[in-house]
N, C-alpha and C positions, 0 to 999 in steps of 0.2 A: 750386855748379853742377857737373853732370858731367858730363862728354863723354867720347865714345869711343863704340864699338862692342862688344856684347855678347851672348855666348850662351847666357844665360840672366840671368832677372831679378833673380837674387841683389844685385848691385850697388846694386837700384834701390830696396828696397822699402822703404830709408826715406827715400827721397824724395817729394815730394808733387806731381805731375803735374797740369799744365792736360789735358793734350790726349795722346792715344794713337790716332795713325794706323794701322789694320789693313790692308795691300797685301798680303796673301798669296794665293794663288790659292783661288778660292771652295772646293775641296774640302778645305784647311789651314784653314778661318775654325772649324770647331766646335773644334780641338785649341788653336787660335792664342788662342780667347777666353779659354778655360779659364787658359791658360797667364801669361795678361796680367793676369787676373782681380782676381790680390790687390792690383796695381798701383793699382785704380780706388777711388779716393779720393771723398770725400763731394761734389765739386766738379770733379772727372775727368772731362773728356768722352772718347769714343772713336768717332773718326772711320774709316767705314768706307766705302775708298776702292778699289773693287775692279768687277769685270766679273760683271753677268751680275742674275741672281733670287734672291733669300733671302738675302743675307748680310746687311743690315739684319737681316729677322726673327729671324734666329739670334742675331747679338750681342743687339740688343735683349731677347731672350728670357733672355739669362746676367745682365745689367748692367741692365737697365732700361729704357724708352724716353729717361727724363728725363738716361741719360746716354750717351745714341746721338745720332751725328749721322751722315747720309749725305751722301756726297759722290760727282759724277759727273763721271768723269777724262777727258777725251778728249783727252789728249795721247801721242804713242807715244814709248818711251824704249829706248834698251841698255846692258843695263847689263855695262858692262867689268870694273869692279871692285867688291869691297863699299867703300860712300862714291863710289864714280864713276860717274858715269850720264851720260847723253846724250841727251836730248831729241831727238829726230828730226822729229817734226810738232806744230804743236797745231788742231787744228781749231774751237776754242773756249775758252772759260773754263771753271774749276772751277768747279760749282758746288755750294755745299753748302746743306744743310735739314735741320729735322726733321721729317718727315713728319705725325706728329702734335702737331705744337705744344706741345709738351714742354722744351722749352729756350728760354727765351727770345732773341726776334729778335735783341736789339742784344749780346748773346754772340756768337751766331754771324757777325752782321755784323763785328764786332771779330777773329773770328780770322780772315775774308774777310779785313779788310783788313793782318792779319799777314801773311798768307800774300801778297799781292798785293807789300809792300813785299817781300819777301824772292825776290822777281823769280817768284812763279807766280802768275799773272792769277787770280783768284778771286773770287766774289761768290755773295750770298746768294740763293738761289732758294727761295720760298713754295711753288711747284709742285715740288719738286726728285724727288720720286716717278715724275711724269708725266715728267720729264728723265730718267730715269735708263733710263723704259720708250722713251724718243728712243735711247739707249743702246744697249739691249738688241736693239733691232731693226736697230739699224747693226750690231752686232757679230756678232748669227743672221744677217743675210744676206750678211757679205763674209768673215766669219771662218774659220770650216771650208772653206770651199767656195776658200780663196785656200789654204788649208793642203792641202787636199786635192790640189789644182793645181798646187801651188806658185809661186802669181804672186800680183802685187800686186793691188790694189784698183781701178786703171785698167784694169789688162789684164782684170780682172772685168767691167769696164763696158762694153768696146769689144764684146764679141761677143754676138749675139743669143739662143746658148745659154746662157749664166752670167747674162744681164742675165734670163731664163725661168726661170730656178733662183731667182735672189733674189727677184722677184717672186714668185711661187710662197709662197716660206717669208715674205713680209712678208703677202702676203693671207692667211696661215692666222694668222699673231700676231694681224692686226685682227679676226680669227673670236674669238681665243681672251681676247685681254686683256677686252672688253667683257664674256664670261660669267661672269667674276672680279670682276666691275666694278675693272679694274685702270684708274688714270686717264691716258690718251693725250694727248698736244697735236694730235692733229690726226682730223678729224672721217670720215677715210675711209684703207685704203691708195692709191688714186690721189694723195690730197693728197699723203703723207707721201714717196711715190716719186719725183715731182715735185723734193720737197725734196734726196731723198737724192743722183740723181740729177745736180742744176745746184749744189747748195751743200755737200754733203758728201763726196762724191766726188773733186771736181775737186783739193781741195789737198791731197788725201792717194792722191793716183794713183799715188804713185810709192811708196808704203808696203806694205811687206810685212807681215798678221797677225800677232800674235805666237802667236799657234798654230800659225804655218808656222817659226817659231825653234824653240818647244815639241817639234817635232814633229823637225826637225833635232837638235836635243838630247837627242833620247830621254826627254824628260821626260812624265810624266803632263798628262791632258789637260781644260779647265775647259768641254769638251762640254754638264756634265750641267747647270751654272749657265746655258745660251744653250739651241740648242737643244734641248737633253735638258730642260730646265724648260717648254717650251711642250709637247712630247710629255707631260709627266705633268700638266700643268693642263691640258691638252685632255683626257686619260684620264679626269680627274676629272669633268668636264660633257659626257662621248660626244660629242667633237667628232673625226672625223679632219683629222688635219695628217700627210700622206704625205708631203711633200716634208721636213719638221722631222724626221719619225721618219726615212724614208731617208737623211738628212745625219748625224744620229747615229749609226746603224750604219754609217754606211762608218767615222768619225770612231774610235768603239770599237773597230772591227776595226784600223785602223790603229795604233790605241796599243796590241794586244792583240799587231800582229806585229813592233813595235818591242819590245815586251818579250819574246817569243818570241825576237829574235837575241839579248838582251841575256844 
């Protein structure tokens, strides 16, 4: 067995790996797959545990489906040091899947329940696609738009203008995911608002996006995986989403004039 922390995989490559977690931010997932690649053994899963549209399809497409699995994080963390992190909310369990029924269930319920004993609540999700698009729409409506502001998730919620903004960009996703036939848990944006609203909001009101860290940090910004992805799958079936498109260009301009001082 080998432990430690390392900056490249040299160390690893003759070792024989279960499981390889992907958390890099969705614009690193095409260099990060490559990079992992030789790693993935005949019996190699690689769990891709990240924000936003396409990084499924991407690993998937280096590795295989049969050794993809997706997983949907809704827990917020900070991380202080490499090896040191800090959980800050969880709003839910992990949940992980393969989308395409590719891996068999009692695997992935098996590393569910690794992951649950090693103190992160985890379980297997059959729908884990339609959870991850639960996901994606939590994160397009409070994510930029709290980075943007720079305030939490509650102060998003309290005022009648930011609560018009999210609205807005969650009625253009339920425009846009159905002409993808992308699969939803819930049968209208009223339902899903409803939800976000009284059950998802309320224990993480005091939660700052991590795009408003990102953004504090001068680091590059994971825009194009949120809304930048429903901007270009609405381009794709002439659907407009003005509110999606206007939240990326501000978001853009914003990471264009933190790199301008840098």
């Amino acid at each position: 067995m080998l432990d430690g922390i390392f900056g490249d995989i040299g160390p690893l490559t003759d070792k024989e790996l279960d499981i390889i977690i992907l958390t890099v931010k969705s614009y690193d997932t095409a260099v990060a797959i490559e990079q992992v690649r030789p790693l993935v053994g005949k019996t190699t899963l690689v769990i891709t545990a990240q924000n936003g549209f396409g990084n499924y399809e991407e690993v998937s497409a280096v590795v295989n489906r049969d050794h993809t699995l997706l997983a949907r994080i809704i827990f917020g963390v900070k991380l202080h040091a490499p090896g040191r992190a800090e959980v800050t909310v969880i709003a839910d369990d992990v949940r992980i899947g393969q989308p395409h029924d590719a891996v068999a269930r009692e695997r992935i319920q098996g590393i569910a329940a690794a992951f649950t004993s090693a103190g992160i609540p985890t379980a297997y999700a059959e729908n884990v696609y339609a959870i991850l698009w639960d996901k994606i729409l939590y994160n397009a409506a409070l994510n930029p738009l709290g980075a943007i502001l720079e305030c939490t998730y509650g102060q998003l919620a309290e005022h009648a203008e930011t609560r018009s903004i999210m609205d807005a960009i969650i009625d253009e996703i339920f425009r846009v995911a159905p002409a993808h036939e992308m699969p939803l848990n819930w049968k209208s944006a009223e339902e899903y608002r409803t939800h976000f609203y009284t059950r998802l909001v309320p224990p993480t009101a005091k939660h700052f996006p991590s795009m408003y860290y990102d953004v504090k940090a001068g680091k590059r910004l994971e825009i194009d995986a949120l809304n930048g992805a429903i901007v270009k799958l609405a381009r794709e079936k002439g659907i407009s989403v003005p509110v999606n498109a206007s939240i990326t260009d501000i978001i853009k301009a914003k990471e264009a004039m933190a790199e301008s001082r840098r």
